[in-house]
N, C-alpha and C positions, 0 to 999 in steps of 0.2 A: 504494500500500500504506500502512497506517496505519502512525504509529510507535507502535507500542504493547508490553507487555513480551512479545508472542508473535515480532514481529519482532527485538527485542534479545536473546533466545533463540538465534535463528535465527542472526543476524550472530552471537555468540558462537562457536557449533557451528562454522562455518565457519571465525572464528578460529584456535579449536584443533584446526581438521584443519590448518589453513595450517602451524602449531607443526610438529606431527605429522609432516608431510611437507617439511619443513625449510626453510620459505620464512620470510622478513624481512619486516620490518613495513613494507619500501617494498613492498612485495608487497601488498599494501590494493586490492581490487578498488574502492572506493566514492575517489570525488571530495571530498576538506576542503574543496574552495574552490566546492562545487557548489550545487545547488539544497537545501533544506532536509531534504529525505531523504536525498540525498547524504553531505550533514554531519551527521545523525542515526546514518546507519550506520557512515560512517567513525571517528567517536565512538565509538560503542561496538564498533567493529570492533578498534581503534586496543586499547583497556582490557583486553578480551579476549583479545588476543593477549598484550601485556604478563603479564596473568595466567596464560595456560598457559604462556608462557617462564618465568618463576619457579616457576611447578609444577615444572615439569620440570628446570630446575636443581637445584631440592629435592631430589625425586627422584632424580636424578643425583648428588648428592652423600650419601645416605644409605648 
């Protein structure tokens, strides 16, 4: 698969279903120490997640 912004999209989405349904960021389906795709999605897997966790704190504390 390419890394391109339709796949960082995608890893996103995933992200914040992970948030959603209350898993931790060890919870990273993609390999950091993997092959270059691996480390592409974990990246931005990793970002994503962090992002909708602060969403949702936000959220939670409004």
């Amino acid at each position: 698969m390419a890394m391109d912004r339709v796949t960082v999209l995608a890893v996103a989405a995933q992200a914040h279903a992970a948030v959603a349904a209350g898993k931790t960021e060890e919870d990273c389906p993609y390999d950091a120490n993997g092959g270059p795709e691996q480390r592409f999605r974990a990246r931005y897997w990793k970002l994503a997640f962090e992002e909708a966790e602060k969403a949702q704190e936000d959220s939670a504390g409004r």
